[in-house]
C-alpha positions in Angstrom: 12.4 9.2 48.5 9.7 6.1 48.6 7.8 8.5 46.5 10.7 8.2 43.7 11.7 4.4 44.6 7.5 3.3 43.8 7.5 5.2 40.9 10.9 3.5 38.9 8.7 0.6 39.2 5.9 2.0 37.3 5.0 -0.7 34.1 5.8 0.0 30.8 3.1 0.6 28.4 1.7 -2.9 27.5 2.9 -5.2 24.4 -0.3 -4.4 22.4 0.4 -0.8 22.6 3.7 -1.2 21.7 2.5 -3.6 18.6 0.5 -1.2 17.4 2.8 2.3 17.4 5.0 -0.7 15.6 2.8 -1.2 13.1 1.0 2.5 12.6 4.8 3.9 12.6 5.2 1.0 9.7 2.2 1.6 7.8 2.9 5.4 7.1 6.6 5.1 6.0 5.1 2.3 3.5 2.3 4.4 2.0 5.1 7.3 1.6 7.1 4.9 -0.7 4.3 3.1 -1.8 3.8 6.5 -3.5 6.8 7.1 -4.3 7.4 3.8 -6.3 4.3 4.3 -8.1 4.0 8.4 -8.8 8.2 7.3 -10.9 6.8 4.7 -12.9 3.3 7.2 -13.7 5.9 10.5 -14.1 7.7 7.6 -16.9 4.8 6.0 -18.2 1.7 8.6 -18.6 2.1 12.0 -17.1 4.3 13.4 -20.1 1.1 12.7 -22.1 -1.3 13.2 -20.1 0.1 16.6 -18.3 2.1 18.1 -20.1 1.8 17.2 -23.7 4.1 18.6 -26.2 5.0 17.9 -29.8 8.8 16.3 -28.2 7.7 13.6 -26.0 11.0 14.2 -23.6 10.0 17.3 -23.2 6.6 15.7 -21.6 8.6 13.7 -19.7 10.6 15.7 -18.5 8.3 18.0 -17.6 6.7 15.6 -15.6 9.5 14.2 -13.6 9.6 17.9 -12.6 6.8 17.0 -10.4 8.3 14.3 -8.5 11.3 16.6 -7.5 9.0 18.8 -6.0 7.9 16.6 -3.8 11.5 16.4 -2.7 11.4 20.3 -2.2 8.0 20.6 -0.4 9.9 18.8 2.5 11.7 20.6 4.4 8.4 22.6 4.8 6.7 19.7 6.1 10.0 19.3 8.5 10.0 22.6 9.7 5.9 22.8 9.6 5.0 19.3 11.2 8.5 18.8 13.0 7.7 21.9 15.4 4.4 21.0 15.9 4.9 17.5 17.2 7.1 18.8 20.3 4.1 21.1 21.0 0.7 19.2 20.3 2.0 16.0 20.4 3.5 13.1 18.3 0.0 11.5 17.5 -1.8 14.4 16.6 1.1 15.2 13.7 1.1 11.8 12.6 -2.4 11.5 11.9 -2.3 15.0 10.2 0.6 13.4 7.8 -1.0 10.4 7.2 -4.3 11.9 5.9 -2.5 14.8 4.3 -0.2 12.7 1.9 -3.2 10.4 1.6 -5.6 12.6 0.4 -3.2 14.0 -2.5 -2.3 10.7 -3.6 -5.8 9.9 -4.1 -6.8 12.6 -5.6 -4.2 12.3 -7.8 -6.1 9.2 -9.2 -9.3 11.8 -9.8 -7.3 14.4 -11.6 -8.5 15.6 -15.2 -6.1 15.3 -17.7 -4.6 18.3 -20.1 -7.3 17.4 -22.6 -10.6 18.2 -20.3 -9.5 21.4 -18.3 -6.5 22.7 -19.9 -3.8 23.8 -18.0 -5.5 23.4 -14.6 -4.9 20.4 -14.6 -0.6 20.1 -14.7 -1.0 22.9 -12.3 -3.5 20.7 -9.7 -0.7 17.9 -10.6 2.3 20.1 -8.8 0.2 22.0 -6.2 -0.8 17.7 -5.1 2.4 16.4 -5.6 3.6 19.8 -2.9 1.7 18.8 -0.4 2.4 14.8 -0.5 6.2 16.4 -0.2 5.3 18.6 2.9 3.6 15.3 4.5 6.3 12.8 4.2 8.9 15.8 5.6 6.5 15.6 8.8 6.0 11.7 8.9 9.2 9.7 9.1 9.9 11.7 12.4 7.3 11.3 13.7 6.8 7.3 12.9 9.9 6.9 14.5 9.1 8.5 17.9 5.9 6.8 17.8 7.3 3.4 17.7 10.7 4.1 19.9 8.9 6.3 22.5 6.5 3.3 23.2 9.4 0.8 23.5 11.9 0.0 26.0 15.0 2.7 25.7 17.5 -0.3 25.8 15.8 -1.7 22.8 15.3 1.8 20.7 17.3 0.2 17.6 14.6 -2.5 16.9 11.6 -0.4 17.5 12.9 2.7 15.6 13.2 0.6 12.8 9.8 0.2 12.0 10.0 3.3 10.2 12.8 2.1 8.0 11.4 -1.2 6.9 8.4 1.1 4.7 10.7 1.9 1.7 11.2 -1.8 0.6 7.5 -2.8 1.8 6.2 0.3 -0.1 8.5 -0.8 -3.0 7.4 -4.4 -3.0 3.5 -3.1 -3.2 3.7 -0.5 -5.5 5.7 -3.1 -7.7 3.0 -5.9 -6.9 0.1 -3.5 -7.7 1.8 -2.2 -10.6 2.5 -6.1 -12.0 -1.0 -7.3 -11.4 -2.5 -4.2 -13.6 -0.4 -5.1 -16.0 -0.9 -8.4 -16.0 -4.6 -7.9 -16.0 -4.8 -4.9 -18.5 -4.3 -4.6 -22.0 -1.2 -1.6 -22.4 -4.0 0.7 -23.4 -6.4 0.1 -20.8 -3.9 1.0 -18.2 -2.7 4.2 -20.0 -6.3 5.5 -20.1 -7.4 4.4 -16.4 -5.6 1.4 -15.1 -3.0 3.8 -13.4 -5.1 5.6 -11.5 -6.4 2.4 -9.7 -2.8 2.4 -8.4 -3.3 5.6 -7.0 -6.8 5.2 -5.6 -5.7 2.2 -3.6 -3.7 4.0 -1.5 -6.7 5.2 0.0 -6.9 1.1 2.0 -3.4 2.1 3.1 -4.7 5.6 5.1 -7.6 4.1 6.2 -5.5 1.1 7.8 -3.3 3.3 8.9 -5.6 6.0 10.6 -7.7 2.6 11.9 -4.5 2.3 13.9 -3.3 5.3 15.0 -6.7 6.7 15.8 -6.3 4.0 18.4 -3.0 4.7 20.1 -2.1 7.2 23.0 0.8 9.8 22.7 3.7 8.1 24.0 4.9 8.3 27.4 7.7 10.4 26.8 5.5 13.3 25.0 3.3 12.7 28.2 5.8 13.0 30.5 7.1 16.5 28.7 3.5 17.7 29.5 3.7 17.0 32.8 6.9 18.4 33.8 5.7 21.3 31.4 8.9 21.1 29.6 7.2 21.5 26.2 9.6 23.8 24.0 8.0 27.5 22.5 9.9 27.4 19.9 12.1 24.2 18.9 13.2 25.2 15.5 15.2 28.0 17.0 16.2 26.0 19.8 17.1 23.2 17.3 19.6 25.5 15.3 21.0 27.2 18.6 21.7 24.8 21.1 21.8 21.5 19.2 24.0 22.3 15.5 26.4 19.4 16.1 23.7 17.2 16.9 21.8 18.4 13.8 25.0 18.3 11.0 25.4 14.8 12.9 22.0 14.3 11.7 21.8 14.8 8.8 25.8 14.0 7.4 25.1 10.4 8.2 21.7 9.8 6.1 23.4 10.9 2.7 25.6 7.5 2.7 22.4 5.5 2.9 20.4 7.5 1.0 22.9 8.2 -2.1 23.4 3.5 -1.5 19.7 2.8 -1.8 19.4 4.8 -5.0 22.4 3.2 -6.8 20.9 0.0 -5.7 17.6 0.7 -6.2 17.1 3.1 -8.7 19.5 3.7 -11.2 21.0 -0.3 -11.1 17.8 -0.3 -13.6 18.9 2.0 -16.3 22.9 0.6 -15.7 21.8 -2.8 -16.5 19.3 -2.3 -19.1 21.1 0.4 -21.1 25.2 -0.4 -20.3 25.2 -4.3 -20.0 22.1 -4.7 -21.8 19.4 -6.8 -19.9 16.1 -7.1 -19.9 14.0 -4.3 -17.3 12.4 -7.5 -16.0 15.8 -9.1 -15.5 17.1 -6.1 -13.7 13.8 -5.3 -11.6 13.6 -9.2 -10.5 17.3 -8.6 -9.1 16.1 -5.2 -7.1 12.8 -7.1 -6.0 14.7 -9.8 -4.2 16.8 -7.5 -2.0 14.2 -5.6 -1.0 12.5 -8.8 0.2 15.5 -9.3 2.4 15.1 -6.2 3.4 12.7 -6.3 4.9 13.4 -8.5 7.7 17.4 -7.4 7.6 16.3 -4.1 8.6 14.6 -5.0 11.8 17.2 -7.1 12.2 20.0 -4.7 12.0 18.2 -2.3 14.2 18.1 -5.3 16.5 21.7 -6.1 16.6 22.1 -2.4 17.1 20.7 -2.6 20.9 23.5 -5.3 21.7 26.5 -3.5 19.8 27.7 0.1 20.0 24.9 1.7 17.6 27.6 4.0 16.1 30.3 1.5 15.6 27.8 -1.1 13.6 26.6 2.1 11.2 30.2 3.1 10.7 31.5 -0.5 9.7 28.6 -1.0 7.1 29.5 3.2 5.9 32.8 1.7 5.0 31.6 -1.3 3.0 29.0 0.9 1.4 32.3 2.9 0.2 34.0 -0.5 -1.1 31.2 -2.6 -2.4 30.4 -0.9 -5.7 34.1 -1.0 -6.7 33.4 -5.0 -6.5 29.5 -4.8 -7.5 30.6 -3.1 -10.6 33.3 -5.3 -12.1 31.5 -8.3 -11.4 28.4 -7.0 -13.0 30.3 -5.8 -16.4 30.4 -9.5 -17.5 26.3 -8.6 -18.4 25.6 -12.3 -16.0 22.6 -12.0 -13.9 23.6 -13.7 -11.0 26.3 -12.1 -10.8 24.1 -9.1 -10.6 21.4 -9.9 -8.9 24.1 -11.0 -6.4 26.0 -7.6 -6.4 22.5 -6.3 -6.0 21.7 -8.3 -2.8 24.8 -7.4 -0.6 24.5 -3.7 -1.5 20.9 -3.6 -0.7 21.8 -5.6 2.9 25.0 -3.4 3.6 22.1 -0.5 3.2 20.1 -2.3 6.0 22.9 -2.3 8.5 23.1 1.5 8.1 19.8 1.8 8.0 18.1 -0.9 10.2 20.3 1.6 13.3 19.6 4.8 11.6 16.4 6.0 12.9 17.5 5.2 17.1 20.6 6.9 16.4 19.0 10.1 14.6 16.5 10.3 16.9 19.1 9.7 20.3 20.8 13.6 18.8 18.4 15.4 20.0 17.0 16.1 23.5 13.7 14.3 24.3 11.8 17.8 24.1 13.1 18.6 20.9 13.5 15.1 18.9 10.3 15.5 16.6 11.8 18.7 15.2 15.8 17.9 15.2 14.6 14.1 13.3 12.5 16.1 10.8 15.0 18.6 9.8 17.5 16.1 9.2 15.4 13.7 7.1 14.5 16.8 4.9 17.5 18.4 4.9 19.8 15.7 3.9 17.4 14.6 1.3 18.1 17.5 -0.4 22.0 16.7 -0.4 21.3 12.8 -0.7 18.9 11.1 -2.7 17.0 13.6 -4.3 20.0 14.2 -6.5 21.6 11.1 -6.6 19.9 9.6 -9.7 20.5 12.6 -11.7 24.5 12.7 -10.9 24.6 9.1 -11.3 23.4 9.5 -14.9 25.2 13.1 -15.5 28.7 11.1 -14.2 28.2 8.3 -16.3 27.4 9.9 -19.3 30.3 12.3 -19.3 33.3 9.9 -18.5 31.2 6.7 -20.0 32.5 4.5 -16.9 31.4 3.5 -13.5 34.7 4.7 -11.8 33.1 8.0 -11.5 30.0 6.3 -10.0 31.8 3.9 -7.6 33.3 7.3 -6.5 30.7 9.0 -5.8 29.2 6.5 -3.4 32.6 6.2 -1.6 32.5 10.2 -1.0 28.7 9.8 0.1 30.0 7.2 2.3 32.3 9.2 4.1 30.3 11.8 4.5 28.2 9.2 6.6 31.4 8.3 8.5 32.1 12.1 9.3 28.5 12.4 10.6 28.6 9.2 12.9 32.0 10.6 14.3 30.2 14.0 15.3 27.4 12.0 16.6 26.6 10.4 20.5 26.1 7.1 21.8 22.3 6.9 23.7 21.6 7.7 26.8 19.1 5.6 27.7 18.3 7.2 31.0 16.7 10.0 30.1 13.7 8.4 28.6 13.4 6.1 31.5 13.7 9.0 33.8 10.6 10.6 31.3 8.5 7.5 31.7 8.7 7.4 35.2 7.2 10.9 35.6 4.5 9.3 33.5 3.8 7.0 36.3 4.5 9.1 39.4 1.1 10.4 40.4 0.0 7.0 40.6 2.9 5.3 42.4 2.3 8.7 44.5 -0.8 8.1 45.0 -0.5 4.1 46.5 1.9 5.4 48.4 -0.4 7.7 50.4 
């Protein structure tokens, strides 16, 4: 019993290291969307040209967003792949995998010959790259966020866990940034020839950052405390699918809310307001570009909040306004006034962060400790599949059949209760259990003062 008493006192893992799995679970979610911002605007801009040219030029371009939906398709491989392996090897070990595996293909993206040098190679390299980015990200984001939570303090797993969630607007906000300065600084034909590759080379500083930090890191103490209780699981995806399906359908349901939110707001809100109300891209981008500012620091701060209110309750209260807000976003924004967009903008982007500042502790607080790196990666994958992956393509096939946003404001309100149906399957944490994993951590050593 002393034994046991000593070792609940056993330390945390120190601030730096809890800095840094911050800022390493940070960096990788941002170089995922970093690509992700910048591969849309190439797939827009160049591919069709440059990959797949064709006498019809949407032809070329549609042939070459074809590419960016398979990086959508490669993930559940990377979910089922990377998830399984990091409850058997270990978080960090995964994570560094990821990191160098979507890094490498987005950089050699940047090297690729085009049509007119090596033929058909080279659409074919294009898709085989643009597969393997998709089966990195489906084993990052669960990863990132037990590498930041699993370091923190249980009782503050909101806040920590979000660290993962603030790289879509930071990956955004750089790609954009990038994207504006070599546009600013190149003539339009300069950065058709080679000025977007730069944008795809320069991911490279964001894996070597990234690696610089992670290389540095231990495996976190609850990983640690599975090898030393040998509790490690043989074989998690079938123990995933047998023991845990509410916990997975909870899972997943409660992403596509958020997901099918962020790509109203972020996505299609471009071609609404440039092509139905008639503003400048500029105009529209400026409006997106400030909420994802705020989101940046709403995020955190939602995740926060989420450690001092029911977790669940906070998530299904912003679900609901997710459901409501385009209604209002919508018939505000018809009057073609910025503001008034920009505004509409704002508020659906921040009702996205209080569903998505929580969403990563309360994915990953499903599963069982043992088999959280799996369980979180199938449910990213999965309900990307079901969520934002086809979100901008029913958004546009909605609004061009019944030519009004009804149909739009609609969908989001379904999406949203399909959120709400997920949270109500879902569990509050329990806290506890990682504590009790920590202090197996820390046992031998209490044991050994003891003695």
């Amino acid at each position: 019993m002393q034994h046991t008493q000593q070792a609940t006192k056993a330390p945390p893992p120190g601030r730096s290291g809890i800095r840094r799995a911050f800022f390493a679970s940070l960096t990788g979610t941002a170089l995922e969307w970093y690509d992700f911002a910048v591969y849309s605007a190439a797939a827009a801009l160049v591919f069709g040209d440059l990959f797949f040219p064709s006498e019809d030029p949407l032809t070329g371009t549609l042939l070459a967003f074809s590419t960016y939906a398979v990086g959508y398709l490669s993930r559940p491989l990377g979910g089922f792949v990377f998830g399984r392996l990091g409850d058997v090897i270990g978080r960090k070990k995964v994570l560094i995998a990821t990191l160098i595996l979507i890094g490498a293909a987005t950089f050699l993206i940047g090297l690729l010959p085009a049509y007119g040098s090596v033929g058909v190679a080279a659409p074919i390299a294009l898709v085989v790259l643009r597969f393997a980015q998709g089966v990195g990200v489906g084993g990052e984001w669960g990863g990132a966020v037990l590498l930041s939570s699993e370091f923190g303090d249980p009782r503050r797993r909101g806040f920590y866990a979000s660290a993962a969630q603030v790289g879509p607007p930071a990956g955004n906000l750089l790609a954009n940034g990038v994207l504006a300065a070599l546009g600013a600084l190149l003539t339009e034909d300069q950065f058709l020839s080679w000025g977007w590759r730069v944008a795809f080379l320069l991911s490279g500083v964001l894996v070597g950052f990234g690696l610089w930090i992670r290389a540095k890191l231990e495996e976190t103490p609850v990983f640690k405390a599975m090898q030393a209780e040998e509790t490690r699981p043989e074989a998690p995806i079938r123990e995933v699918f047998t023991t845990q399906p509410r916990a997975l359908c909870a899972a997943i349901l409660c992403r596509v809310g958020p997901d099918v939110l962020y790509a109203m707001f972020t996505v299609f809100v471009l071609t609404y307001a440039t092509g139905e109300l008639g503003m400048a891209r500029g105009s529209a981008l400026a409006a997106v570009l400030i909420g994802s500012s705020l989101q940046i620091f709403l995020i955190p701060l939602a995740g926060a909040l989420s450690d001092r209110v029911n977790r669940r309750l906070l998530y299904g209260c912003a679900a609901v306004a997710a459901g409501v807000w385009p209604f209002v976003f919508f018939l505000m924004a018809d009057g073609g006034s910025w503001p008034l967009l920009a505004f509409g903008v704002v508020v659906g982007l921040a009702i996205h962060s209080l569903m998505y500042g929580p969403q990563a502790a309360f994915i990953a607080e499903q599963f069982a400790p043992r088999l959280r790196y799996t369980g979180s990666s199938l449910a990213y994958t999965l309900a990307g599949l079901i969520g934002g992956a086809v979100a901008p393509l029913l958004f546009t096939a909605l609004l061009s059949s019944y030519d009004s946003w009804v149909p739009l404001a609609l969908y989001i309100a379904v999406a949203a209760a399909v959120t709400l149906a997920g949270l109500s399957l879902g569990r509050d944490p329990d806290g506890a259990t990682d504590e009790e994993l920590a202090r197996v951590v820390h046992a031998p050593e209490s044991a050994a003062e003891v003695s």
